[in-house]
N, C-alpha and C positions, 0 to 999 in steps of 0.2 A: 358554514363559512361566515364571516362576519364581514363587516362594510371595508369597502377598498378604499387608499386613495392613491393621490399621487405623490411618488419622490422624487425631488431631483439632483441631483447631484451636480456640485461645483467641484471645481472651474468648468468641468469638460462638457456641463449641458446636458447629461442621459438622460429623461426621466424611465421612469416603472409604475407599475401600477402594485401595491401591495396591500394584499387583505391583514384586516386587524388579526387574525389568528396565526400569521406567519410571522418571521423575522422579517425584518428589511430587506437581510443578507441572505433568506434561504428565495425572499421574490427576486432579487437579482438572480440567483443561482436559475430558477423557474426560466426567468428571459434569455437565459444567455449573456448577461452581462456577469465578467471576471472582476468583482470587486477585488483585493488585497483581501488576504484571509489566512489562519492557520487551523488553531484549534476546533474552532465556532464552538466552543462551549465557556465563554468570557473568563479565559485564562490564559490569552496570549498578546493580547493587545494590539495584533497585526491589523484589525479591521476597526479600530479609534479613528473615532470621525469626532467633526464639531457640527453641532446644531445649528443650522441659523434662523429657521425660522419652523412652527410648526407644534405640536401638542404628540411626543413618545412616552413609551415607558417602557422599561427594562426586566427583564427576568434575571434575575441570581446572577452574580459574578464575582470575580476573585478582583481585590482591591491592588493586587499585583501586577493584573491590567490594566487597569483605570482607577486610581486613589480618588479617594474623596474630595479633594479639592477640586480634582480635574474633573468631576459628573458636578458640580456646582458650577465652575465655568461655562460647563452647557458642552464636554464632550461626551460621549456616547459609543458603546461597541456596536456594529452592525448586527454583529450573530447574536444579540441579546435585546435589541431594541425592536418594538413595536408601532406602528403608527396607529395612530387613532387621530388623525386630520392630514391634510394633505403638510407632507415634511419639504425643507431646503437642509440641503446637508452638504456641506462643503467636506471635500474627502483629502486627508493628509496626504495619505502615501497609494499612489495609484500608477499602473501603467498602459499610456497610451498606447500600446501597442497590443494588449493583451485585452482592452475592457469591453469590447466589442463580440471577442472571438470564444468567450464561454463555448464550454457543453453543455447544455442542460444535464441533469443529474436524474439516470434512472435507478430504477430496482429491479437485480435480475437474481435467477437463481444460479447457484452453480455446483462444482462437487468437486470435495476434497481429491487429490489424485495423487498428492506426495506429504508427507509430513519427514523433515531431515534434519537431526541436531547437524550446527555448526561449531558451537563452541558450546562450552558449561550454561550458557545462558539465551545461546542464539539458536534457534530453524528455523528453516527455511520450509514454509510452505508454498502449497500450488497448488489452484484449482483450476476447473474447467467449467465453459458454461455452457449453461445447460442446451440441447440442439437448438431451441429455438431463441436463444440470448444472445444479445448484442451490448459491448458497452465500449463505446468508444473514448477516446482518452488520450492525453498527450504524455510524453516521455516525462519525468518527475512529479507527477500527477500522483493522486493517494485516495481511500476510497474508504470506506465505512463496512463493517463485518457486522451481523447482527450476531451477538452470542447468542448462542443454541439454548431452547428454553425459556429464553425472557425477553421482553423489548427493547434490552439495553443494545446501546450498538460502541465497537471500536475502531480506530481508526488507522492504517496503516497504507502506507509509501509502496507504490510498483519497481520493484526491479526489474519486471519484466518490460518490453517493447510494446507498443499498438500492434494487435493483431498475433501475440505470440499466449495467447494466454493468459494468466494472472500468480505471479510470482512474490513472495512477500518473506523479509527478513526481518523477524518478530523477535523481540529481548522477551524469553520467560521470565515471568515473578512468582515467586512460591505464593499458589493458592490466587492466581489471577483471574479473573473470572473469563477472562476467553483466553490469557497466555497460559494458564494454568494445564488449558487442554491439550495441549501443544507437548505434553508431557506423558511418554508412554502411549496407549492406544485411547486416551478418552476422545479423540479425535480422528477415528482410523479413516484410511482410503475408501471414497465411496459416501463418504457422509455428507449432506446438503449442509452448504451454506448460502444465507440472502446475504445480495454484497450492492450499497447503493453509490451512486456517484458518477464522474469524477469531481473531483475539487483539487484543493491547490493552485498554486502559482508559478512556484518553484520548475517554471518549464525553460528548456530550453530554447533561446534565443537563435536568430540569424545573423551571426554576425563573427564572416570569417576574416574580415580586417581585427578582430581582438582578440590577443592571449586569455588564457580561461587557465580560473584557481576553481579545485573540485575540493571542494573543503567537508570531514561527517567524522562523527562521532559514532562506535558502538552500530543499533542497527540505522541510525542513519545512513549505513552503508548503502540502501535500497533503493530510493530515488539519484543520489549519485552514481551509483555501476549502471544504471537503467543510461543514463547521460552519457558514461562511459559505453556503453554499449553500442548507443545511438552514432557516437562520432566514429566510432570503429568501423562501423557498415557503412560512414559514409567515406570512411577514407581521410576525413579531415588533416588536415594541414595546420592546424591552430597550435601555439604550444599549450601544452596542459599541463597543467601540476597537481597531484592529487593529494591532498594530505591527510592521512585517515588515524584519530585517537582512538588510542587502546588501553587500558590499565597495565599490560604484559600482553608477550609472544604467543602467548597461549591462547588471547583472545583474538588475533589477526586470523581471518579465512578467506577463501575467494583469492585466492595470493597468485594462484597458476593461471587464473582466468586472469586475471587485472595480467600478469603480464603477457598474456595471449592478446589481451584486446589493446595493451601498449604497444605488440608490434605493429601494428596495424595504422600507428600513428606516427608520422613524419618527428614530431618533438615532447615527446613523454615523458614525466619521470613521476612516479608511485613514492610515497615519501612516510610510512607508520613512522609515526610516534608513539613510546611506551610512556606513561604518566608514572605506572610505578614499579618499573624493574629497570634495571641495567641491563644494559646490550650491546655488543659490538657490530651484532648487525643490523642496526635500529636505532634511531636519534630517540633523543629521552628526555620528558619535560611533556607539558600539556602541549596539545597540538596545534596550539595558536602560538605559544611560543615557538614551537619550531617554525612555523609558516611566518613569524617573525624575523628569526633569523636567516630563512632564505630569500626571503623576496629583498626585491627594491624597488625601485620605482613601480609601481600598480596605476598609473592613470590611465592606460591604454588598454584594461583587460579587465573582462568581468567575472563575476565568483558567484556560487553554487552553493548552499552550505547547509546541512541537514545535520541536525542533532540536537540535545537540551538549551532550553534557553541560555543559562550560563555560558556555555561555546559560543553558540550563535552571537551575543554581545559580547564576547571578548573580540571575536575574529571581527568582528563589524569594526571594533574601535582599529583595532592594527590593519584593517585595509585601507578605511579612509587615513589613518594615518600615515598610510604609505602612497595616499595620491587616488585613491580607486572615489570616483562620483557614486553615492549610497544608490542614484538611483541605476546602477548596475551594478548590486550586491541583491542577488534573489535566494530567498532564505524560507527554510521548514524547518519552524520551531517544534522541537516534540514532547509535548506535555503528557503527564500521564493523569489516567483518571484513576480516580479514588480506589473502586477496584478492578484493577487493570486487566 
């Protein structure tokens, strides 16, 4: 381990204590404090902060997140930055409500128990852990997969609930280095996987005075049904609007359940979007366009919204532009790694 100092974080006053061998963002994770976060591999820019005082350095990242101009300014990613003196860091996008109530982040073993195509591109797996594993977690929460064989690790969204298991709705890529497995038996029933975490943000709030927009793309369908799921059990009364992009019909699943756990809700409505087929039984255009042309007024109701960055800033711009405060717009951007 190497020399610790102190951070702290503005406005809200946190400090942490962070060894020079860690990120910033995995010593917050260590204490239980819920920075803002997506990727943590400095390719989503959810955890840009500003320096204010203090001696960092950074590990590798995509200029996608932080351009060059903005790390001469004196901004900074959490999940790539270093202290090596005691840091002030003033944090952009933060919730009070949420920065306190971290999980710390373990590593437990588990075992494969289902592997399920859904579409040409989508299964669904599910593990179980192991008798003596525990990993607690909140509803839209995501968690890290080590692929089998190497130290590389990936990252994927709970569709399951706290306490039901671990459920995951994974996009294969041809020749992916952990979706790849997910193909035929190179992943059969019965096979260990190490799974660390939680992380994310992307949780579901308290708050049955506001309408709620469920907005995903593709397999961001997994932290959204986990949300839908959640308000089903409880009965909820909120209106909900789920809008879910597809390229075509053929890529929609989960269709019987979403309208199983829509009964169950006082004021529902399930809304696919196809991007690129015609349909009469299906609005057509990207899914933010449609979520444009239904809503109206958004200043009373907060949104959920899981899938590629591109979606995620389209639907950002057309909420606040329909009145929605950004800071109840909670978002898991899905970045992919090199090989996926």
């Amino acid at each position: 381990m190497g020399d610790k100092h102190r951070v702290r974080f503005e406005p809200v006053g946190i400090e942490i204590e962070a060894d020079e061998e860690e990120t910033v963002l995995d010593a917050a994770f260590r204490q239980g404090v819920m920075l803002m976060h997506g990727c943590k591999e400095g390719q989503c820019s959810s955890c840009k902060s500003f320096l204010l005082d203090g001696d960092q350095q950074m590990e590798r990242y995509s200029t996608f997140a932080l351009a060059d101009y903005e790390h001469e300014e004196g901004y900074l990613l959490l999940c790539r930055a270093h202290a090596y003196s005691d840091l002030s860091v003033e944090l952009i996008n933060y919730d009070e409500e949420m920065l306190l109530s971290g999980i710390p982040p373990r590593q437990v073993s588990t075992t494969v128990t289902a592997v399920e195509p859904l579409t040409h591109d989508i299964a669904r797996l599910t593990l179980a852990l192991d008798a003596d594993g525990e990993l607690p977690y909140r509803t839209g929460q995501y968690v890290d997969i080590q692929v089998p064989g190497t130290e590389q690790w990936r990252s994927f969204s709970m569709a399951s609930l706290p306490g039901d298991g671990l459920e995951f709705l994974i996009k294969r890529y041809p020749g992916g280095l952990f979706s790849g497995l997910l193909d035929g038996l190179r992943l059969p029933v019965g096979a260990p996987l190490t799974v660390k975490g939680p992380y994310g943000t992307c949780v579901l709030r308290e708050a049955p005075e506001r309408d709620l927009i469920l907005l995903a793309g593709g397999a961001g369908m997994a932290p959204i049904l986990a949300q839908l799921r959640a308000l089903a059990a409880a009965g909820s009364g909120r209106r909900t609007r789920f809008y879910y992009g597809a390229r075509g019909a053929a890529d929609l699943f989960a269709l019987d359940e979403i309208a199983r756990l829509g009964a169950a809700l006082s004021d529902f409505a399930f809304v696919p979007a196809l991007s690129e087929e015609s349909s009469q039984s299906y609005e057509q255009g990207f899914v933010t366009e449609v979520l444009d042309r239904h809503e109206g007024d958004l200043s009373g109701s907060d949104a959920y919204l899981c899938g590629p960055p591109p979606m995620c800033d389209a639907a950002l711009a057309v909420l606040t532009g329909k009145g929605m405060p950004q800071e109840r717009i909670f978002l898991d951007r899905f970045t992919t790694s090199t090989d996926i």
